[in-house]
Backbone as CSV, one residue per row, in Angstrom:
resi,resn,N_x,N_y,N_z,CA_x,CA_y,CA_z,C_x,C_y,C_z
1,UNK,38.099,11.372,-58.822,38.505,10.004,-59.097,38.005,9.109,-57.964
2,UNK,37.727,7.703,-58.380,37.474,6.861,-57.557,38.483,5.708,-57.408
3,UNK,38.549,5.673,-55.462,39.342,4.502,-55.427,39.296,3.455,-56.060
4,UNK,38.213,3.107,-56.267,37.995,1.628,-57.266,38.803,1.745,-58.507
5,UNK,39.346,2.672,-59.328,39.548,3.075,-60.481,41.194,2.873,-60.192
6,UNK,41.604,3.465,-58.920,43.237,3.123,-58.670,43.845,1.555,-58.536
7,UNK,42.937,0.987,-57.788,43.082,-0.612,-57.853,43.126,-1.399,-59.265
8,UNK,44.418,-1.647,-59.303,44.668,-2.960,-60.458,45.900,-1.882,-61.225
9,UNK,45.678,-0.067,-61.171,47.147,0.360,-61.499,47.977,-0.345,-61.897
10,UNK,48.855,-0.144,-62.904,50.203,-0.378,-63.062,51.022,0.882,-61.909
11,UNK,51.929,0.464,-61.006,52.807,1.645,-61.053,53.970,1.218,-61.267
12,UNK,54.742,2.502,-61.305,56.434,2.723,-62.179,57.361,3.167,-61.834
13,UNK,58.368,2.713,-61.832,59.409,3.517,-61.080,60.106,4.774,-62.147
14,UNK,59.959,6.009,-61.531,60.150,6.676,-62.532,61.449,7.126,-62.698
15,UNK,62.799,6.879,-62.154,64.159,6.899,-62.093,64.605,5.653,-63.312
16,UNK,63.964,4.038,-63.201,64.490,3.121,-64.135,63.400,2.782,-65.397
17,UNK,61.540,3.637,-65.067,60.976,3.448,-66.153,60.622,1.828,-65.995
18,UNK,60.519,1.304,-65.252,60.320,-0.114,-64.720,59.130,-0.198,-64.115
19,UNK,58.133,-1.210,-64.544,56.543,-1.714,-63.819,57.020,-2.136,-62.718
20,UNK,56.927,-1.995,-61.661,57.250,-2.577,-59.821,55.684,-3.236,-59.460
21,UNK,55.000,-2.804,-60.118,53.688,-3.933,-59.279,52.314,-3.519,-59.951
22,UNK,51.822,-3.706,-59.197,50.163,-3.206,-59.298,49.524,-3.033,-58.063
23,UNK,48.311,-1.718,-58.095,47.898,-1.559,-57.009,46.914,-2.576,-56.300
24,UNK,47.061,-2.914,-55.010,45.788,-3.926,-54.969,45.221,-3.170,-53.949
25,UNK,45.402,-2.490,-53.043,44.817,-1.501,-52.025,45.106,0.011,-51.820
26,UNK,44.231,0.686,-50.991,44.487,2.208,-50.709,44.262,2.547,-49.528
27,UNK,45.528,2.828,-48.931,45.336,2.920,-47.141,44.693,4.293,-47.076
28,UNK,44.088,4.254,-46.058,43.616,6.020,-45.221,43.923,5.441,-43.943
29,UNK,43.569,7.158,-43.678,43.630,7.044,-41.977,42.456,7.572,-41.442
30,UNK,42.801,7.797,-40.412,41.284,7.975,-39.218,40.824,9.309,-39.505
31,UNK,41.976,10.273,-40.325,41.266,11.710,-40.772,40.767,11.477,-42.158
32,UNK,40.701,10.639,-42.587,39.794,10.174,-44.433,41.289,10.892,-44.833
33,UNK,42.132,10.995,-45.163,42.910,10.775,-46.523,44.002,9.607,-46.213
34,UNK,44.233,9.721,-47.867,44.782,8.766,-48.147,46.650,8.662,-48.002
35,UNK,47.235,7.328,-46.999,47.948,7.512,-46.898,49.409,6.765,-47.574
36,UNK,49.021,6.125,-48.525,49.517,5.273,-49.466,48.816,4.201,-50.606
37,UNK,49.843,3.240,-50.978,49.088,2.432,-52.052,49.611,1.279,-51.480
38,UNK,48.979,-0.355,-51.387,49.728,-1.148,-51.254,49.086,-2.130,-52.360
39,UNK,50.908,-2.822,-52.544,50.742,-3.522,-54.114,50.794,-4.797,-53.888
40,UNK,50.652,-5.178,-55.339,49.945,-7.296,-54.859,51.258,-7.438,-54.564
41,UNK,51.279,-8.651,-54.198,52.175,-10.030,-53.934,52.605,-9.815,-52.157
42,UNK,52.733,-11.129,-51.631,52.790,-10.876,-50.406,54.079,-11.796,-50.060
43,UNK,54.955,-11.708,-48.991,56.156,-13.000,-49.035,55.933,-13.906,-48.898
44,UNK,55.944,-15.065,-49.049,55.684,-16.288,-48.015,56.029,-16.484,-46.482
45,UNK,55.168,-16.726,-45.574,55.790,-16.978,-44.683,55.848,-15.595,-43.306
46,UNK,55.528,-14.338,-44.247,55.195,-13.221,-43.292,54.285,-12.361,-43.661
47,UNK,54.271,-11.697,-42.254,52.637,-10.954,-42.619,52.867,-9.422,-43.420
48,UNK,54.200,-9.305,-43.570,54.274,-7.723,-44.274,53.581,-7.751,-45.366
49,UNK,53.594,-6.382,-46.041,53.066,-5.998,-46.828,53.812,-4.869,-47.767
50,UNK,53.910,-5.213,-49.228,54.629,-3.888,-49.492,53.847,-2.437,-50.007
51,UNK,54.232,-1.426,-49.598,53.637,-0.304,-49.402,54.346,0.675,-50.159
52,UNK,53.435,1.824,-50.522,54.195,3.156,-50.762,53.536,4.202,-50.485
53,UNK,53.983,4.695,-49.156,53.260,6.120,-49.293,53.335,7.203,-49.755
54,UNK,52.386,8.320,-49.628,51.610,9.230,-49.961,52.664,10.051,-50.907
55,UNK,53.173,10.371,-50.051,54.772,11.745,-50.452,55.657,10.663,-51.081
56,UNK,55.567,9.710,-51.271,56.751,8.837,-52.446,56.239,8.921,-54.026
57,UNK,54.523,8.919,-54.141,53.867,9.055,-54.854,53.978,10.177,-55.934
58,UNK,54.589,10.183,-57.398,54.898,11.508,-57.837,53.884,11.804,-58.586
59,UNK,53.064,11.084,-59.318,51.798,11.675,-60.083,51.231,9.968,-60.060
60,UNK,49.650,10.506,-60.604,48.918,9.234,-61.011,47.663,9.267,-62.051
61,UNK,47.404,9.048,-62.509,46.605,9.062,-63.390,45.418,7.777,-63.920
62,UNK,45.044,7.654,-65.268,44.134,6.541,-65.300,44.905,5.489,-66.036
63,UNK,45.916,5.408,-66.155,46.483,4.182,-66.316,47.527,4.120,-65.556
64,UNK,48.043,4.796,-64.843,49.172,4.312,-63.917,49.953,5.345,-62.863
65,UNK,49.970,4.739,-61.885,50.893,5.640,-60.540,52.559,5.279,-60.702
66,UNK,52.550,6.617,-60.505,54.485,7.079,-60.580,55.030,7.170,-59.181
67,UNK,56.049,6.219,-59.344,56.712,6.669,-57.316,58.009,7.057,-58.072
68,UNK,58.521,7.460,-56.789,60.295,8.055,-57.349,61.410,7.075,-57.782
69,UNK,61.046,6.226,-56.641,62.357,5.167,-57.107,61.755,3.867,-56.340
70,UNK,62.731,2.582,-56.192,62.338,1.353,-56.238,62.240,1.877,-54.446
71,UNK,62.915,2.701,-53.961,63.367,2.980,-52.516,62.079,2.916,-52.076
72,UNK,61.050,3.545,-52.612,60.135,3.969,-52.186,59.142,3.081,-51.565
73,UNK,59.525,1.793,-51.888,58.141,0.629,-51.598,59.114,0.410,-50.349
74,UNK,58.039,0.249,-49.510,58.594,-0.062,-48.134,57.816,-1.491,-47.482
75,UNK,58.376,-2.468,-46.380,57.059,-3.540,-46.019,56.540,-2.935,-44.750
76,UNK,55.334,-3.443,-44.282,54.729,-2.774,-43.491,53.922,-3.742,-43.044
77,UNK,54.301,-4.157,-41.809,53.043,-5.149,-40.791,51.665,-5.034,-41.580
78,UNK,51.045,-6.353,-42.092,49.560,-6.425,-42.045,48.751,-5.119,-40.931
79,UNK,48.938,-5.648,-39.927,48.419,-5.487,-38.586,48.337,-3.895,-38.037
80,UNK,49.376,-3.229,-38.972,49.625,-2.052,-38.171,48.835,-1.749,-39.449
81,UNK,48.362,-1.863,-40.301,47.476,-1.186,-41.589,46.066,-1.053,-41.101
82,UNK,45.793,-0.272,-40.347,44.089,0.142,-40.028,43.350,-0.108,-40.756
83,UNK,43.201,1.050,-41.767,42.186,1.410,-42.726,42.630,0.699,-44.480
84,UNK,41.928,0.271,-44.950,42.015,-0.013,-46.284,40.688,0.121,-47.117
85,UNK,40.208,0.207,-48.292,39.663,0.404,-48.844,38.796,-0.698,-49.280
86,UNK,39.701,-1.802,-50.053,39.145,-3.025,-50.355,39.620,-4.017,-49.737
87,UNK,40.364,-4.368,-49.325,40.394,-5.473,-48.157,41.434,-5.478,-46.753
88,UNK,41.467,-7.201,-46.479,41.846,-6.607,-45.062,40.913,-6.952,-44.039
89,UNK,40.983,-6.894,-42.595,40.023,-6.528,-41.493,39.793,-5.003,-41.011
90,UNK,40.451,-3.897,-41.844,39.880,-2.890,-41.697,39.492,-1.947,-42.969
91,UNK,38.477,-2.892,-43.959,38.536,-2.434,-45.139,37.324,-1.392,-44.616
92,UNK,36.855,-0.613,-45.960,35.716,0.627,-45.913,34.606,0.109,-46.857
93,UNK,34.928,-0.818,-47.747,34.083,-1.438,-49.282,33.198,-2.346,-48.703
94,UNK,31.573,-2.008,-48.962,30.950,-3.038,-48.261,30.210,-2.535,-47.284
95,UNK,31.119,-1.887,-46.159,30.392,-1.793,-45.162,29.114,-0.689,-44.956
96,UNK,28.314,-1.203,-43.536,26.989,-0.143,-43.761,27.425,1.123,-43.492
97,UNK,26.431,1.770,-43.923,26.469,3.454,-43.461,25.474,3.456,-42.437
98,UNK,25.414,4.105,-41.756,24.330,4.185,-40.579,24.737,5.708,-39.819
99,UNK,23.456,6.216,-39.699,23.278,7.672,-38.833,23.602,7.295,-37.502
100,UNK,23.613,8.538,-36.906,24.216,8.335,-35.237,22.563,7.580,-35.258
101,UNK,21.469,8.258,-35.848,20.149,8.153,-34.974,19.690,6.544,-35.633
102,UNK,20.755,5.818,-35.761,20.265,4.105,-36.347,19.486,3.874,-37.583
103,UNK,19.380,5.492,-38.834,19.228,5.037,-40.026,20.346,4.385,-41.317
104,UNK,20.003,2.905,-41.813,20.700,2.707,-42.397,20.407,3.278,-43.906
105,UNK,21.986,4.116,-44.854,21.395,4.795,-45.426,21.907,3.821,-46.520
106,UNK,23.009,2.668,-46.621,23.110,1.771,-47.886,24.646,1.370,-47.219
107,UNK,25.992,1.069,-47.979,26.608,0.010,-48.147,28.050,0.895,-48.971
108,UNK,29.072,1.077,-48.398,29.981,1.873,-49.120,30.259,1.032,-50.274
109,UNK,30.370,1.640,-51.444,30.394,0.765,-52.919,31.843,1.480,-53.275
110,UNK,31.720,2.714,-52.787,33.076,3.244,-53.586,33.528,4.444,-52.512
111,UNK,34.612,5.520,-53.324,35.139,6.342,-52.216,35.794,7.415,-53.029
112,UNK,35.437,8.435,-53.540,35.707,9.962,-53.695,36.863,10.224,-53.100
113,UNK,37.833,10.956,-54.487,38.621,11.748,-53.749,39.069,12.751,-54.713
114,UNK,39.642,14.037,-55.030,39.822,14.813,-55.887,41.167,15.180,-56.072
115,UNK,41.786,14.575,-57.170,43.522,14.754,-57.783,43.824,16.185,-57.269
116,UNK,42.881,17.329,-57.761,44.103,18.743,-57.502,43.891,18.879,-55.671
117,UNK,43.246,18.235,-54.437,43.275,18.275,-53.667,44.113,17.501,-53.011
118,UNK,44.748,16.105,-54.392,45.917,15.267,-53.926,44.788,14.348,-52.805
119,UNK,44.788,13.919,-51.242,44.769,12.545,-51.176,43.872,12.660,-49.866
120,UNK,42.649,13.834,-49.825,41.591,14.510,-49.193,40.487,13.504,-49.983
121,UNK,39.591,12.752,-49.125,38.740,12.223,-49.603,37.354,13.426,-49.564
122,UNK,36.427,13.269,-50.393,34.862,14.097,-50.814,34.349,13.506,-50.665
123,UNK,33.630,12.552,-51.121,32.610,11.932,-50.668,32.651,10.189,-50.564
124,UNK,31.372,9.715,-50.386,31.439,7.976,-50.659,30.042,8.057,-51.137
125,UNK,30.412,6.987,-52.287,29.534,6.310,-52.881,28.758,5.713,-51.987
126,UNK,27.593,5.160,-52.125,26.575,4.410,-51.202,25.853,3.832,-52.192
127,UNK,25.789,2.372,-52.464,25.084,1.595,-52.642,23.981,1.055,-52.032
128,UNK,22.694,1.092,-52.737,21.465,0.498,-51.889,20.899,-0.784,-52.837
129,UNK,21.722,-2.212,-52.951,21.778,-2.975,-53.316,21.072,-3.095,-54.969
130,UNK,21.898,-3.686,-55.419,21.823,-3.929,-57.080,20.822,-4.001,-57.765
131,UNK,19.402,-4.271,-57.382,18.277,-3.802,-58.176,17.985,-2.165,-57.988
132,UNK,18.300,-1.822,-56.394,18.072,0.106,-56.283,19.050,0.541,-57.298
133,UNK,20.671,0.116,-57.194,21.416,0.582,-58.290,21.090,0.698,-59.341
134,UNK,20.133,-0.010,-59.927,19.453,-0.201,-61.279,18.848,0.486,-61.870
135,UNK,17.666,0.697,-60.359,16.463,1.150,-60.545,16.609,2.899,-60.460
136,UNK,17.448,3.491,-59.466,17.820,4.117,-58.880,18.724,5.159,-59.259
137,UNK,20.004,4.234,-59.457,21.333,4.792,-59.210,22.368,4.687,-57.828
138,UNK,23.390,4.366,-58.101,23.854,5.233,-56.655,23.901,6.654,-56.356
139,UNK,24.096,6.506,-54.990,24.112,8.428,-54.371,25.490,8.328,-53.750
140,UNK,25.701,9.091,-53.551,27.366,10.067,-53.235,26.494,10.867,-51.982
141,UNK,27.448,10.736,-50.702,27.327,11.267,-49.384,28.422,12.220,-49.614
142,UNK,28.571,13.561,-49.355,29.499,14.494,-49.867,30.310,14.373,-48.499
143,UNK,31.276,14.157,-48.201,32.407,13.994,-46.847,32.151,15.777,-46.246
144,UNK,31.856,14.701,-44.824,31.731,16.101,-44.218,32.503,15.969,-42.853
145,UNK,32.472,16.629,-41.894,33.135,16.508,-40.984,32.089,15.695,-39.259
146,UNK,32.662,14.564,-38.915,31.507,13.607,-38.097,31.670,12.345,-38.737
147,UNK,31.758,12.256,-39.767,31.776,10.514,-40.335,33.087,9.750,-39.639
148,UNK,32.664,8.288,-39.410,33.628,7.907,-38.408,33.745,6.696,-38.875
149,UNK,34.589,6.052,-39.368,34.530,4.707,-39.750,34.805,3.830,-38.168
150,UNK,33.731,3.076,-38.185,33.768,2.147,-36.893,33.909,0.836,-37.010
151,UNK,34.171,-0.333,-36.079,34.533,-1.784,-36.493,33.669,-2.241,-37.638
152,UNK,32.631,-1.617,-37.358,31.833,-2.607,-38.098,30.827,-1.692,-38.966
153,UNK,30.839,-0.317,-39.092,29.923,0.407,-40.047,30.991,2.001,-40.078
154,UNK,30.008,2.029,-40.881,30.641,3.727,-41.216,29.578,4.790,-40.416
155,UNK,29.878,5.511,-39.415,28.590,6.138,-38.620,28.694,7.782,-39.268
156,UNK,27.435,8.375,-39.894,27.553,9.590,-40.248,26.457,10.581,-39.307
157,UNK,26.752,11.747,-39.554,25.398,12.390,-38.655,24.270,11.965,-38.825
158,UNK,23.419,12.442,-38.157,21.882,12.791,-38.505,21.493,13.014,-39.296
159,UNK,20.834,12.807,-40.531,20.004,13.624,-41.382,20.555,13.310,-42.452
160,UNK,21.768,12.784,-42.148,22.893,12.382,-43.705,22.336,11.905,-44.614
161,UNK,21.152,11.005,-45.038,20.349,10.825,-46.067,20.135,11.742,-46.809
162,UNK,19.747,12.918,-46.327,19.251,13.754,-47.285,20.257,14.880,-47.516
163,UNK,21.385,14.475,-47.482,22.437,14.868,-48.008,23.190,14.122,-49.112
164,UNK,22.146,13.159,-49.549,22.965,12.238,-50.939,22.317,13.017,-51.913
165,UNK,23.562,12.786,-52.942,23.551,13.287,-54.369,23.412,12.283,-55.378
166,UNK,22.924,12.350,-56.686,22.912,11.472,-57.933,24.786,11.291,-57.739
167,UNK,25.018,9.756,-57.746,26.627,9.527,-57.883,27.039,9.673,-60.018
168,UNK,28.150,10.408,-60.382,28.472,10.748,-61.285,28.709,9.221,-62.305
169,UNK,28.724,9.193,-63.322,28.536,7.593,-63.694,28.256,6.203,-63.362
170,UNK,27.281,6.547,-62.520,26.250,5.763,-61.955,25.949,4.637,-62.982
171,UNK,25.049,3.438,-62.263,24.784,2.690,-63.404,23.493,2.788,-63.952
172,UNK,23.572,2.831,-65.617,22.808,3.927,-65.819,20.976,2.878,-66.082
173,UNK,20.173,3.806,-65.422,18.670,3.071,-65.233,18.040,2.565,-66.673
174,UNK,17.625,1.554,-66.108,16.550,1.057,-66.522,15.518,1.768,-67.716
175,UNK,15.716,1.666,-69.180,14.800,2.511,-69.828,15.281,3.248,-70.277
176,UNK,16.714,3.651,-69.599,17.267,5.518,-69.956,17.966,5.643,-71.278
177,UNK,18.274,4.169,-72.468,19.202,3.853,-73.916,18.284,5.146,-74.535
């Protein structure tokens, strides 16, 4: 599954069977998994954020994430939220990929992660801008151990280029109807 695919969720409280929000983000941490969901609406007036993490989370699927109860959404400083996916000042969407050795290999578009492994990210999508997508496809960098998300890029080993794969429903080329 792809993070992009969790964003906009319905989730539910599964004690009253009640819609509580929608997803608008997906926190990680500095080891790549994922350590909650945080949902729209923000208070007026402060910088929290409401959240639910990982272990509140009881199943999820393609139309909607299950938490246990309303207990479960918690607020949580903007500020203390590192990592996010799609936005934020420490989002992952967007930014470059780049080798230790200063090759840029494209542009995180998306972000791998596998349900029966629960909230272990695999790989990232890499975008090499919208005519390569076209022309191309995206490629999938398979998560390995060394990738480092930094202020301002995502730094992977050496050689990591030629460790991309055809990304799985890619957009599909040019010619291929």
């Amino acid at each position: 599954m792809k993070l992009q695919e969790m964003v906009g969720l319905a989730v539910f409280d599964l004690e009253s069977g009640k819609q509580i929000g929608k997803v608008l983000d997906i926190l990680l941490n500095e080891s790549w998994n994922i350590t909650g969901i945080q949902l729209e609406g923000k208070a007026l007036f402060t910088s929290s954020v409401k959240v639910v993490f990982w272990e509140d989370i009881v199943a999820y699927g393609e139309d909607a994430v299950m938490i246990r109860n309303q207990q479960a959404i918690r607020k949580e400083e903007a500020e203390h939220i590192e990592i996010t996916f799609a936005t934020g000042g420490g989002k992952l969407k967007e930014l470059p990929v780049l080798t230790e050795d200063g090759t840029l290999i494209g542009h995180v578009a998306d972000v791998y992660f596998d349900q029966e492994l629960g909230n272990t990210i695999t790989g990232i999508e890499i975008s090499d801008g919208f005519i390569s997508d076209l022309m191309e496809g995206r490629k999938v960098l398979p998560f390995i151990p060394g990738i480092a998300k930094g202020e301002n890029a995502i730094i992977v080993p050496p050689n990591s280029e030629q460790r991309l794969e055809g990304a799985v429903n890619s957009v599909e080329r040019i010619g291929d109807n």
